[in-house]
C-alpha positions in Angstrom: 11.7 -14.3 123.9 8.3 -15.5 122.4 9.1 -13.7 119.2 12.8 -16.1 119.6 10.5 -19.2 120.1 7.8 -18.3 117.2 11.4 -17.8 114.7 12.7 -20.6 115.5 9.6 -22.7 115.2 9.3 -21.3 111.7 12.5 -22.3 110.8 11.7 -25.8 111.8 8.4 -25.9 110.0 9.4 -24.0 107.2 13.3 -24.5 106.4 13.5 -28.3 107.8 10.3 -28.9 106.8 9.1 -30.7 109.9 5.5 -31.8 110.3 4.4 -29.5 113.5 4.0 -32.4 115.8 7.8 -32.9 115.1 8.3 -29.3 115.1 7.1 -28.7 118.4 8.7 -32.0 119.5 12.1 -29.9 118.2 11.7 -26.9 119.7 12.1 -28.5 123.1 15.5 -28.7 121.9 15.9 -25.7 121.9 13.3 -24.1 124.9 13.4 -27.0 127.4 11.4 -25.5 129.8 8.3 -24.8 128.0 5.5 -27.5 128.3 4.0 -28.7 125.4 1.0 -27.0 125.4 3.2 -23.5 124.9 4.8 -25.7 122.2 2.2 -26.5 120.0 0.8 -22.4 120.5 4.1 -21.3 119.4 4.2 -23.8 116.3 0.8 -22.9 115.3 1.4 -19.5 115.9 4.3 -20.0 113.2 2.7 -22.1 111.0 0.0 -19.2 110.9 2.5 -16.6 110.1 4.1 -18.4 106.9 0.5 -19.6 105.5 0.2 -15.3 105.9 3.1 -14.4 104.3 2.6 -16.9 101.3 -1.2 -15.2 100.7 1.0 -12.2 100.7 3.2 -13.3 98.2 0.6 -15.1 95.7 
């Protein structure tokens, strides 16, 4: 599932661009019952990831 979370919190940051307080704000759509300190790991988390895989790109 946290792989599921991290996606989806990509998606919000990266496709929707959504600032991360509004994307972890989102993704309690989506995963009610985490609390919103696991929110904000996840989003960072993803937000992590994409910065990675544009230094991978460039």
């Amino acid at each position: 599932m946290r792989e599921d979370i991290i996606a989806r919190a990509g998606f919000l940051l990266t496709e929707l661009h959504l600032a991360p307080d509004a994307a972890q704000l989102r993704l309690k759509d989506y995963f009610p019952d985490l609390e919103r300190e696991e929110r904000i790991r996840f989003v960072e988390e993803a937000r992590d990831l994409a910065a990675e895989s544009l230094r991978r790109i460039n």
